[in-house]
C-alpha positions as a Markdown table, in Angstrom:
| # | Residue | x | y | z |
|---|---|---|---|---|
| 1 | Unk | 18.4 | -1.9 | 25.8 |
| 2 | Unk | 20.5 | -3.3 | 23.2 |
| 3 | Unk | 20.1 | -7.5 | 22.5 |
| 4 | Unk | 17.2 | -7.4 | 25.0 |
| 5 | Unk | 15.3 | -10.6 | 24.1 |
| 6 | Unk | 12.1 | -9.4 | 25.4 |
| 7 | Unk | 12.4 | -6.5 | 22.6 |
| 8 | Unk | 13.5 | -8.7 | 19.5 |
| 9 | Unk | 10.4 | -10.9 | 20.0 |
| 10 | Unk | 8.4 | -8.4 | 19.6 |
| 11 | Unk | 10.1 | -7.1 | 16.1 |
| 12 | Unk | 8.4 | -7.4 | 12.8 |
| 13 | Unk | 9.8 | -8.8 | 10.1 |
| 14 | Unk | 8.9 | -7.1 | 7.0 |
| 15 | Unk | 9.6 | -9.9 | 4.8 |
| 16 | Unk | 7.2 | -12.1 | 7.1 |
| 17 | Unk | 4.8 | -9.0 | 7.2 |
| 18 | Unk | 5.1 | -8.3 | 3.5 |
| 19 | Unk | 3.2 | -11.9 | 2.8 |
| 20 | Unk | 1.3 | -12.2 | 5.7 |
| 21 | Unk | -1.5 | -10.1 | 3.6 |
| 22 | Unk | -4.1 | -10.6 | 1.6 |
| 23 | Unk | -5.3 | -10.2 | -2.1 |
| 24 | Unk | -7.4 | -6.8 | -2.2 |
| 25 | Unk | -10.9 | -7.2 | -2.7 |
| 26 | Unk | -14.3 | -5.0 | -2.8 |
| 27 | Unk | -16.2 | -4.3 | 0.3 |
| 28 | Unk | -19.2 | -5.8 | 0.4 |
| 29 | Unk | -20.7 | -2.7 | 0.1 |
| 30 | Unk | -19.1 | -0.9 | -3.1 |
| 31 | Unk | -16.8 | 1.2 | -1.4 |
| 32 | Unk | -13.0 | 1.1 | -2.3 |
| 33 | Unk | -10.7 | 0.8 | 0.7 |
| 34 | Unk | -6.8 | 0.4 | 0.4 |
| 35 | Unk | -5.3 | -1.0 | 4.0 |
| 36 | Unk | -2.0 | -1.8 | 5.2 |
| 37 | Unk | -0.4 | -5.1 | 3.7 |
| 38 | Unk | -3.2 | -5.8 | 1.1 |
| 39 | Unk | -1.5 | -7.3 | -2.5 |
| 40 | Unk | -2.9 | -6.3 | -5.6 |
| 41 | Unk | -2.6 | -9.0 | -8.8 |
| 42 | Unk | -0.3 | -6.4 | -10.5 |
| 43 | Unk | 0.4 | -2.6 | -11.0 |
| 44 | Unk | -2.3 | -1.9 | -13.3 |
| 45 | Unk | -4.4 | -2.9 | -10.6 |
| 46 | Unk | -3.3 | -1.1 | -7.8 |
| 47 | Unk | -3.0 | 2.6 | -10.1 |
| 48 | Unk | -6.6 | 1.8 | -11.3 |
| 49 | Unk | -8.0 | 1.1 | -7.6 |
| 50 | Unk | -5.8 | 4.6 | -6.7 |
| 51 | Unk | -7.5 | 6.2 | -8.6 |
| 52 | Unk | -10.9 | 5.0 | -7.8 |
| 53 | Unk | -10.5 | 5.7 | -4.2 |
| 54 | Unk | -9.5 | 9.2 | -4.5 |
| 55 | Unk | -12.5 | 9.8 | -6.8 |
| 56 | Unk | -15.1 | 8.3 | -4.6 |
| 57 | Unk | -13.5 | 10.4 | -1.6 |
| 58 | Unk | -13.6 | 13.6 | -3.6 |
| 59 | Unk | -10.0 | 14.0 | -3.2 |
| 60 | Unk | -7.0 | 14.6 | -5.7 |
| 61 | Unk | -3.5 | 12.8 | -5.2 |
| 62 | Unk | 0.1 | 13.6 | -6.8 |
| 63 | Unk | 2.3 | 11.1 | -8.0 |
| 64 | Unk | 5.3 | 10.3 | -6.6 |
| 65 | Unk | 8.8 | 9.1 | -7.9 |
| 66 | Unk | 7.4 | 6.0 | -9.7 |
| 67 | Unk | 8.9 | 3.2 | -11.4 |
| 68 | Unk | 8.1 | 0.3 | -13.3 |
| 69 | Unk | 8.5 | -1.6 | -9.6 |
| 70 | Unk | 6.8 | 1.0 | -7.4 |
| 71 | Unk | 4.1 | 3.2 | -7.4 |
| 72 | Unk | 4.2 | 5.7 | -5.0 |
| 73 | Unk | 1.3 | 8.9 | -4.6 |
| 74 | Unk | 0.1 | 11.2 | -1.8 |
| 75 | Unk | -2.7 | 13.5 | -0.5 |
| 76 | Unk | -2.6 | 16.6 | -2.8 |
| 77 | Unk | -3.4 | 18.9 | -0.1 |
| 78 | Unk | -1.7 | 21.3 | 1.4 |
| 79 | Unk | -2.3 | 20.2 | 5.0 |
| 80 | Unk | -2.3 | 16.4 | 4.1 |
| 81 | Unk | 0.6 | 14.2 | 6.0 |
| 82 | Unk | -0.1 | 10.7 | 4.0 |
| 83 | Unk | 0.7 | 8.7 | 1.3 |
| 84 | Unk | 0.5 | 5.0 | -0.3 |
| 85 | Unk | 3.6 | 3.6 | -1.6 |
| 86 | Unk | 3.7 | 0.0 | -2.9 |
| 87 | Unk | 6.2 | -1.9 | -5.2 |
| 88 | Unk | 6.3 | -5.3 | -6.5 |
| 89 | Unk | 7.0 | -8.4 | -4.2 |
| 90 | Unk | 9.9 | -10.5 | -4.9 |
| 91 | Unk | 8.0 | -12.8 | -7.8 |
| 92 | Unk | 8.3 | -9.4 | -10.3 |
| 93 | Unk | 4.5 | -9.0 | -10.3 |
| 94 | Unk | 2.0 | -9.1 | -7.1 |
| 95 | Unk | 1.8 | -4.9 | -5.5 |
C-alpha cells in the first residue's frame, strides 16, 4: 500500500548503503572475491582486481559502456545473467 509506514522503514537508502561498505581486501586465503557494497581506492584498482578474478575462475568477461566514472563488465557467456557495475562515489575517486 502506498505511504504504509511499516514498508518505508524497511527501504534502503542507497546513499546510506553506498557507504555503509568496506575497503576491498584479500581473503585470507589468496582468493579474489568481489561482493556487494565493497569500495576499491580507485578505478585502477577495481579493473585490475576484475580482471584477476575472472582469470582465477577461468572465465572471460566483456566490457561494458565504460567511462572515466564507471566501469561496468559481464559474464561473456552465452548463458551467463550477471554483471559488476561500479562507478565512483561522490568524492571523484573511491569505486
Amino acid at each position: 500500500m502506498c505511504g504504509d509506514d511499516d514498508e518505508d522503514d524497511n527501504a534502503v537508502n542507497p546513499n546510506e548503503k553506498m557507504y555503509a561498505g568496506q575497503v576491498w581486501e584479500p581473503d585470507s586465503n589468496g582468493e579474489i572475491s568481489i561482493r556487494q557494497w565493497d569500495m576499491f581506492i580507485n578505478k585502477a584498482q577495481y579493473m585490475k582486481l576484475v580482471r584477476d578474478y575472472f582469470v582465477q575462475e577461468d572465465k572471460n568477461f566483456v566490457k561494458l559502456k565504460n567511462a572515466i566514472t564507471r566501469y561496468n563488465v559481464k559474464y561473456a557467456y552465452e548463458f551467463g545473467s550477471w554483471r559488476l557495475l561500479a562507478s565512483t562515489l561522490p568524492d571523484g575517486r573511491t569505486f
